[in-house]
MARBA-3410 file (N, C-alpha, C, O; in Angstrom, 1 decimal):
169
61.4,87.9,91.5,61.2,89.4,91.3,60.2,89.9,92.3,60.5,90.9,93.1 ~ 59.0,89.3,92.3,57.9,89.7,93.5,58.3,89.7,94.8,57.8,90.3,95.6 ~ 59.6,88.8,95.0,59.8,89.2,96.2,60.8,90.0,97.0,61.0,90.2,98.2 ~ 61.4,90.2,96.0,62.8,91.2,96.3,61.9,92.5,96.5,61.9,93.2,97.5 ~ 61.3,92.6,95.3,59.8,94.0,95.7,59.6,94.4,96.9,60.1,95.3,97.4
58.5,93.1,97.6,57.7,93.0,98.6,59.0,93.2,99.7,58.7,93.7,100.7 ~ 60.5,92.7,99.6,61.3,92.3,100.6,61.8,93.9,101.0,62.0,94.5,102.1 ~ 61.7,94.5,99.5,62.6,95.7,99.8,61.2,96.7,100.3,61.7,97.6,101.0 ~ 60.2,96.8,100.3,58.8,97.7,100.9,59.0,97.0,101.8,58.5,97.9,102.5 ~ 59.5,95.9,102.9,58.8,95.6,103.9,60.0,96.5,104.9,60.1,97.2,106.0
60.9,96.0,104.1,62.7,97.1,104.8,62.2,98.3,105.0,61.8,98.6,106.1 ~ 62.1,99.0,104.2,61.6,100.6,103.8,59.9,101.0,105.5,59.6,102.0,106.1 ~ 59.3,99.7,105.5,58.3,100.5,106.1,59.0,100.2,107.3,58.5,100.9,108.2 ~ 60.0,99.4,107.7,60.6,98.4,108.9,61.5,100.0,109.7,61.7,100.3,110.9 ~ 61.8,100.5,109.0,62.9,101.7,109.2,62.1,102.8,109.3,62.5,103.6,110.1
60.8,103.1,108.5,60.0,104.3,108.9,59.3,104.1,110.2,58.9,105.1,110.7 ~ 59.1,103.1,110.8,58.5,102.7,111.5,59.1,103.2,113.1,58.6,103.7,114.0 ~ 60.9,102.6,112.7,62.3,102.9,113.7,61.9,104.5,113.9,61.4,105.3,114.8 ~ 62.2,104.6,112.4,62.4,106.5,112.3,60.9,107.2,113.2,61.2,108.4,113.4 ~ 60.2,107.0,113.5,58.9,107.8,113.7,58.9,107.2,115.5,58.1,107.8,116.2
59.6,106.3,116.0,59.6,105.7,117.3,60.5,106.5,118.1,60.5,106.7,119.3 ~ 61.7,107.0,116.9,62.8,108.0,117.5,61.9,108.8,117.8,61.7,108.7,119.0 ~ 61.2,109.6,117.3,61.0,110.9,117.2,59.3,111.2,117.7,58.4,111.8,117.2 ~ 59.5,110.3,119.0,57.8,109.9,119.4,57.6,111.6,120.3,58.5,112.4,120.6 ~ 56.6,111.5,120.4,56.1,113.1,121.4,56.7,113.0,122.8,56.4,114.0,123.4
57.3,112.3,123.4,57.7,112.5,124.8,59.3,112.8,124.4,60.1,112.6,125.3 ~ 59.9,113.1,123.3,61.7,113.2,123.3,61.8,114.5,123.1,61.4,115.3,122.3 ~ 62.9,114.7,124.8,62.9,116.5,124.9,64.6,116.6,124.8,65.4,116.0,125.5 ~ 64.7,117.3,123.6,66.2,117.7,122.9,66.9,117.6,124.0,66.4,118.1,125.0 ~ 67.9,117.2,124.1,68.9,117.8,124.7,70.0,119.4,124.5,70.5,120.1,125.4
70.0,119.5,123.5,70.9,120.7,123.3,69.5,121.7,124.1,68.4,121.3,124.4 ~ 70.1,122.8,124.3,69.2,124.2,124.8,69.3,125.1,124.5,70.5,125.4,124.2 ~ 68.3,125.9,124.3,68.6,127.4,123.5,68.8,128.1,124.8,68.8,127.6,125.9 ~ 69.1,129.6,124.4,69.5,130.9,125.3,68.9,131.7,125.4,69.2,132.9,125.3 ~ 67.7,131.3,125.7,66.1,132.2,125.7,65.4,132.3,127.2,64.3,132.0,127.5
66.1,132.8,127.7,65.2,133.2,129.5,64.2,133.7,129.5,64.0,134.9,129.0 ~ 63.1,132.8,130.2,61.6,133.3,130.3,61.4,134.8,131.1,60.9,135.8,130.6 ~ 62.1,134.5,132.4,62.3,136.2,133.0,62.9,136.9,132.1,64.0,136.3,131.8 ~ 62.8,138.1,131.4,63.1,139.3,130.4,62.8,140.4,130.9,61.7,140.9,131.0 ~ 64.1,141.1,131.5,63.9,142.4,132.2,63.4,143.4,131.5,63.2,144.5,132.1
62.9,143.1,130.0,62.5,144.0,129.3,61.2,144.4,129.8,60.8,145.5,129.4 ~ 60.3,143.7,130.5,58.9,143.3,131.1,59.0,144.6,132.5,58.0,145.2,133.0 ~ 60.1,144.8,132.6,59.8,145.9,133.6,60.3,147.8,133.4,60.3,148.8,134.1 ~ 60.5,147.4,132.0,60.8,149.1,131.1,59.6,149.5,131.2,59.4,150.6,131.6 ~ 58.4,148.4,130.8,57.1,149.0,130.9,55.8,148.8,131.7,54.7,149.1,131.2
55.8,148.5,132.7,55.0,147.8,133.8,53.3,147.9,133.8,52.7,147.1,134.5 ~ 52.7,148.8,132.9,51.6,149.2,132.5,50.8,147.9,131.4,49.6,147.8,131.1 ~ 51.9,147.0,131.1,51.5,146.4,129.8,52.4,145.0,130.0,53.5,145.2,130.5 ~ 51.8,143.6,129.8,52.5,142.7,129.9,53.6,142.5,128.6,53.1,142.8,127.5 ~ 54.7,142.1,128.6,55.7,141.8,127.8,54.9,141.1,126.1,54.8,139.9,126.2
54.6,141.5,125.4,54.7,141.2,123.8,55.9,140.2,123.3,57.0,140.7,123.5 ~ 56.0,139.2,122.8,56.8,138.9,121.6,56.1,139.0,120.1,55.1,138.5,119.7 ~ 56.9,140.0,119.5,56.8,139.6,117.9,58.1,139.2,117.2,58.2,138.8,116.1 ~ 59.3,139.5,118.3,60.0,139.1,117.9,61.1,138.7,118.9,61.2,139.3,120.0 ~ 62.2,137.4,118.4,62.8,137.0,119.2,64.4,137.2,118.6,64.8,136.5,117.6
65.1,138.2,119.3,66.3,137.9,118.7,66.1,138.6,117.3,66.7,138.1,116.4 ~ 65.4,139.3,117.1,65.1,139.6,115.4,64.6,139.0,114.5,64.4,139.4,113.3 ~ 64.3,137.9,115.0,63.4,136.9,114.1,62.1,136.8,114.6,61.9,136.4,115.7 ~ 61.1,137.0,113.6,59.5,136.8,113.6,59.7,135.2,114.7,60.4,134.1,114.7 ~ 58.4,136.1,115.9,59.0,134.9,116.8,57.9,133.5,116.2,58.3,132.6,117.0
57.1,132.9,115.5,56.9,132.0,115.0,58.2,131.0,114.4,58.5,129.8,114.5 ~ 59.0,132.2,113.8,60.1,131.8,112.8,61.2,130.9,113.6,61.8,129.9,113.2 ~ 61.4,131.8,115.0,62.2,131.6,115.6,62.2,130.3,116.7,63.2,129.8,117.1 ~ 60.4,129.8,117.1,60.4,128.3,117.3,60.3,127.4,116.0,60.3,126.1,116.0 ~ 60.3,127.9,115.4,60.2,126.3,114.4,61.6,126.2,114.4,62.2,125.1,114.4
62.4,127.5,114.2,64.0,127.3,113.3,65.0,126.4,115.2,66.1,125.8,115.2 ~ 64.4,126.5,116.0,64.5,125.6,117.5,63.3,124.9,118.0,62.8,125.1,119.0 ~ 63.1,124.2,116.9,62.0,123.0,117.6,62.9,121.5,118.0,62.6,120.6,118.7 ~ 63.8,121.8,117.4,65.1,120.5,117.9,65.7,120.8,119.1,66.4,119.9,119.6 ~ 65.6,122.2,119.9,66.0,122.1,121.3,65.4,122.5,121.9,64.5,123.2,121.5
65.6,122.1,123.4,65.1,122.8,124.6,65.2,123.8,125.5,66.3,124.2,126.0 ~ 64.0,124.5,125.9,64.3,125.6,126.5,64.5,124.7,128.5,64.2,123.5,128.6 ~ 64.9,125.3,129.7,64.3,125.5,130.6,64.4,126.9,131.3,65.2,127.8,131.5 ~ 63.3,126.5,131.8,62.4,127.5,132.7,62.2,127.3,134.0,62.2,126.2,134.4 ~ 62.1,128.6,134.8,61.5,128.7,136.1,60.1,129.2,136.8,60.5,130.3,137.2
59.3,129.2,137.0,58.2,130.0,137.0,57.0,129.6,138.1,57.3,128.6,138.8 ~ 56.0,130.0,138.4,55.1,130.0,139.5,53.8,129.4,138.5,53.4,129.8,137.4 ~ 53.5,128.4,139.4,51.6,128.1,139.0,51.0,128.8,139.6,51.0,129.3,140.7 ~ 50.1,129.1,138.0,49.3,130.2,138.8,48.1,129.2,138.4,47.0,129.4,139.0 ~ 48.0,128.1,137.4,46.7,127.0,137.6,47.2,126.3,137.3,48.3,126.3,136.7
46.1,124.5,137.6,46.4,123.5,137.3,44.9,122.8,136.3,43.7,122.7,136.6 ~ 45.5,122.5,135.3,44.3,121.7,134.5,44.2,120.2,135.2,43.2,119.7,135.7 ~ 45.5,119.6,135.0,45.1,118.3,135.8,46.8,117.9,136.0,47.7,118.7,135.9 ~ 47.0,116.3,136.2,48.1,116.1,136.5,49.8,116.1,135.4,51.0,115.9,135.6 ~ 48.9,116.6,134.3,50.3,116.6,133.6,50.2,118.2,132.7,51.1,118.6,131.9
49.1,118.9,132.8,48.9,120.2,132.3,49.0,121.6,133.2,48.2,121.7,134.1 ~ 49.9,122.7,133.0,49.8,123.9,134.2,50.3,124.7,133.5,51.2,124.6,132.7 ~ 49.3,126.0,134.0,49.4,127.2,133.8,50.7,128.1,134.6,50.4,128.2,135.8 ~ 51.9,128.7,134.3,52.8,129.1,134.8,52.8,130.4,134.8,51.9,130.5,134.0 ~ 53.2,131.6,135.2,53.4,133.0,135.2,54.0,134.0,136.1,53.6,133.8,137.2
54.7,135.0,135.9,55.6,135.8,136.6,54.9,137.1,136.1,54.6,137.2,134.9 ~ 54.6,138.1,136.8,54.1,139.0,136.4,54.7,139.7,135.5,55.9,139.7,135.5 ~ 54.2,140.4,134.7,54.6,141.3,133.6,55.2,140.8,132.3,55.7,141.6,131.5 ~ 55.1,139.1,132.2,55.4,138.3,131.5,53.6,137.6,130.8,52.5,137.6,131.2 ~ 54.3,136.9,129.6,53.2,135.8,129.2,53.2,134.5,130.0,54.0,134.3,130.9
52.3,133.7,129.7,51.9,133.3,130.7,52.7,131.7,130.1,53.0,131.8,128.9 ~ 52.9,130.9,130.4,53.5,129.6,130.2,52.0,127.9,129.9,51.5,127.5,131.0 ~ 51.7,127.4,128.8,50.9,126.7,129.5,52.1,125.3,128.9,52.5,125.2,127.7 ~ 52.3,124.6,129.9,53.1,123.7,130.0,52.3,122.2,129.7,51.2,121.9,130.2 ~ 52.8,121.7,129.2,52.9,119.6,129.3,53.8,119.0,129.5,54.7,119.0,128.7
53.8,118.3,130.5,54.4,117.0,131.0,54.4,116.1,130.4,53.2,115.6,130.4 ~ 55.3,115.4,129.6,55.4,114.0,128.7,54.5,112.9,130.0,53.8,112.0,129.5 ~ 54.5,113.0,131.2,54.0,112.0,131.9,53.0,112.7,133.0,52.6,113.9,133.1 ~ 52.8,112.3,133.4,51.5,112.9,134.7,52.4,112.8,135.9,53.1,111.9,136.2 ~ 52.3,113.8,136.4,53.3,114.3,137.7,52.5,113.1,139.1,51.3,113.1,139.3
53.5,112.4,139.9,53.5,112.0,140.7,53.2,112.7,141.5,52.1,112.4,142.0 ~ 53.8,113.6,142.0,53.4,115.0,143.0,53.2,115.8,142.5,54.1,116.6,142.5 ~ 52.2,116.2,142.0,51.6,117.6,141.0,52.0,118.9,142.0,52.0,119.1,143.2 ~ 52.3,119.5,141.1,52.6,121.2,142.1,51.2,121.5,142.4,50.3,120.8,142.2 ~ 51.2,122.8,143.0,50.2,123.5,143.6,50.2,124.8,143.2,51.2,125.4,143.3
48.9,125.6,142.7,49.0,127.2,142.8,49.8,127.8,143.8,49.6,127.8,145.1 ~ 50.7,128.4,143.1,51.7,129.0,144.2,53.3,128.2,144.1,54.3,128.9,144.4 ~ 53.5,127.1,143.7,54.8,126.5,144.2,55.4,126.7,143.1,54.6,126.8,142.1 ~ 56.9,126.9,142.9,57.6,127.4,141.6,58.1,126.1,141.1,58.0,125.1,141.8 ~ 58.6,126.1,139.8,58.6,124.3,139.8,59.9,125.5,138.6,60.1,126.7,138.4
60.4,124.1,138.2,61.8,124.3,137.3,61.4,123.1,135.9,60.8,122.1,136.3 ~ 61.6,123.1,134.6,61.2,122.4,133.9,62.0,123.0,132.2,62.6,124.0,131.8 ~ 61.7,121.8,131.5,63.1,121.2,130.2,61.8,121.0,129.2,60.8,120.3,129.4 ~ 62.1,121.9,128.4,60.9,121.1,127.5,61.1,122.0,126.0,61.9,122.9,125.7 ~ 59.9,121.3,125.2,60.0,121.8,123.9,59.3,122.8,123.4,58.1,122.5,123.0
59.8,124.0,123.2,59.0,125.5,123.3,58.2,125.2,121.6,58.8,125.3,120.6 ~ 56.6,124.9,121.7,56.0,124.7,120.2,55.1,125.7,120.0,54.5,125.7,118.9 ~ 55.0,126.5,120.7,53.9,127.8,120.1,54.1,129.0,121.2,54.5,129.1,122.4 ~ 53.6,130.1,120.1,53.1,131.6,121.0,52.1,132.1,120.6,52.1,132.2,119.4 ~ 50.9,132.6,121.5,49.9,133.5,120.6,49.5,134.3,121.7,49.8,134.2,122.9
48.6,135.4,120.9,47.7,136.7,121.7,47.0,136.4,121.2,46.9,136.0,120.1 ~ 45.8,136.7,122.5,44.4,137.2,121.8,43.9,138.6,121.9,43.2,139.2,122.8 ~ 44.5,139.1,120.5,44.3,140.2,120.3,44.5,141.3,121.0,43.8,142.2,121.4 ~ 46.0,140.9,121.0,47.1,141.7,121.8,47.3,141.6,123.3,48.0,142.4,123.9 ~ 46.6,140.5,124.1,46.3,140.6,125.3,46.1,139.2,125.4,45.6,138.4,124.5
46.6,138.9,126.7,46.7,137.1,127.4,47.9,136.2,126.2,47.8,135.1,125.7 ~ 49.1,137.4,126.3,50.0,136.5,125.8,50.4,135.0,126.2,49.9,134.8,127.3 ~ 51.0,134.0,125.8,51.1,132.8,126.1,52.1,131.7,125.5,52.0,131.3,124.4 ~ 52.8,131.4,126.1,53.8,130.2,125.6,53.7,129.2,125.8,53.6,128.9,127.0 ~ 53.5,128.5,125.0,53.0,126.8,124.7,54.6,126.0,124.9,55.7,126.3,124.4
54.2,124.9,125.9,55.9,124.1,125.8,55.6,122.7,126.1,55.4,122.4,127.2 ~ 55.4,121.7,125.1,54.9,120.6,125.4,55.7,119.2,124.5,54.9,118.9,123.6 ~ 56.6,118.6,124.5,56.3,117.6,125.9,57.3,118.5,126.9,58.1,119.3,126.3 ~ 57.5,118.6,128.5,58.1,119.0,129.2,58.5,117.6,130.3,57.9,116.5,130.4 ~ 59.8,118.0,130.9,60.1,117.1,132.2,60.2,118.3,133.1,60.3,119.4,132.6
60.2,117.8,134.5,60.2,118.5,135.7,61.7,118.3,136.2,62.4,117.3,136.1 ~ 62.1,119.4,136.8,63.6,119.1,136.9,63.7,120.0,138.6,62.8,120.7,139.0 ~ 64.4,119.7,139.0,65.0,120.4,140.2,65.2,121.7,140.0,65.7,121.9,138.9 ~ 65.1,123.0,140.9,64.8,124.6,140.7,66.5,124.5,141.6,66.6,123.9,142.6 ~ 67.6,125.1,140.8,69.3,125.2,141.5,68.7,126.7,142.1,67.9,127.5,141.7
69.6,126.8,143.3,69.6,128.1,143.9,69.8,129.1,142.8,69.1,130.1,143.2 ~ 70.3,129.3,141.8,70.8,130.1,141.5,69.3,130.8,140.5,69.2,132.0,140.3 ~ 68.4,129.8,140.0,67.5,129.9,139.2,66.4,130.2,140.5,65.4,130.9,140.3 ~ 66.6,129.7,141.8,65.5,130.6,142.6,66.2,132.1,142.9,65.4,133.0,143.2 ~ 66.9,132.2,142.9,67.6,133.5,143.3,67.2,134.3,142.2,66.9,135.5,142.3
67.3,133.9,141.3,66.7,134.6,139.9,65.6,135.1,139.8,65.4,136.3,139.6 ~ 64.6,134.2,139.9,63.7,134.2,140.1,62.9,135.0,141.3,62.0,135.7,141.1 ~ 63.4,134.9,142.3,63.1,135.9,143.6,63.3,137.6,143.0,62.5,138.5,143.0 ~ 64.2,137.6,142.6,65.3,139.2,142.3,64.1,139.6,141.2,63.5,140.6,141.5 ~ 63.5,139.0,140.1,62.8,139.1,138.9,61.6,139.9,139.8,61.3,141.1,139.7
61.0,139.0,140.6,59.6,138.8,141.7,59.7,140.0,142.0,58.8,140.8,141.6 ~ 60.9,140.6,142.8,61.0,141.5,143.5,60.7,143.2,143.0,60.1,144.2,143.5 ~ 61.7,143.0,141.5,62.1,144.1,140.8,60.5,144.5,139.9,60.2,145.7,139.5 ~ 59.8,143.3,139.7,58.8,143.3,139.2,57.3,144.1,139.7,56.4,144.6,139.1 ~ 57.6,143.7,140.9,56.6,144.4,141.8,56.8,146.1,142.1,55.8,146.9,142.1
58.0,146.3,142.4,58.8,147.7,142.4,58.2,148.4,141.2,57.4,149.2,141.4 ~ 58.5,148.0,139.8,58.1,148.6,138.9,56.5,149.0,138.8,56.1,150.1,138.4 ~ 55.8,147.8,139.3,54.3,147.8,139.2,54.1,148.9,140.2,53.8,150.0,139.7 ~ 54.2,148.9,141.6,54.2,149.9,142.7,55.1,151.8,142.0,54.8,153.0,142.3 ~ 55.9,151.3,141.2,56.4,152.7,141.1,55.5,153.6,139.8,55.4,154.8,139.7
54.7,152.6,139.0,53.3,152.7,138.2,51.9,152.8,138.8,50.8,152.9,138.1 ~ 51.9,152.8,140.2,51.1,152.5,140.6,50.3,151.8,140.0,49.3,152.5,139.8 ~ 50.2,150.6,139.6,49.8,149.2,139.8,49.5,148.2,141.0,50.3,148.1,142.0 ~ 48.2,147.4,140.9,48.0,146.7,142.2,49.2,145.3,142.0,49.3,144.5,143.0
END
């Protein structure tokens, strides 16, 4: 009897053990949401960086937890580096990105270089209405396709136009 007990707790902790190895901090979903960091909505109002309270109509808290099982990617510019696996990302008139690398980058980017990256979108906050921010951590580094620098350029471009047509520096 005692050991059918002890046999069946040793199974049970043998499988939570599996279960929690699956689901270690470096595993970035595969599936992807449909959520583009560039949002032309950021240039309706050029005076004010872009706000989320809501995504899609859902309280945007609501709306990463109800997609913490997939991945976003993004494209975006360093604008700082904490160290080899932590950076600060941003496109003007946008929040700002602070990113994690599941691993410490071999070739760390540079303030200034646009990098492309897969990762798991886990937080947003303001401080108090100002230095919006999106949290995306664990991330991998991926190759930037023409089509996402071209995006990305057009965004840059249109972005600046608006700031200049606000007179903004």
């Amino acid at each position: 009897m005692m050991k059918k007990f002890f046999g069946s707790k040793m199974l049970c902790l043998a499988g939570l053990i599996l279960l929690m190895t699956g689901c270690s901090f470096n595993d970035i979903p595969e599936d992807t949401i449909d959520f583009p960091y560039l949002d032309e909505r950021a240039l309706e109002n050029p005076e004010e960086e872009l706000t989320y309270s809501e995504v899609d109509g859902e309280y945007v808290h609501d709306f990463i937890k109800a997609n913490k099982d997939k991945a976003i990617r993004w494209t975006a510019t360093v604008t700082r580096v904490e160290n080899n696996s932590t950076y600060e990302l941003q496109e003007p008139l946008l929040p700002a990105i602070l990113v994690t690398f599941a691993d410490e980058l071999e070739s760390p980017p540079r303030v200034g270089d646009v990098i492309t990256f897969t990762g798991v979108l886990t937080g947003y906050g303001e401080t108090f209405g100002k230095d919006p921010l999106w949290v995306v951590r664990p991330a991998s580094l991926e190759s930037t396709t023409s089509e996402e620098q071209e995006a990305l350029t057009t965004y840059q471009q249109a972005a600046q136009q608006a700031k200049e047509g606000a007179d903004l520096p």
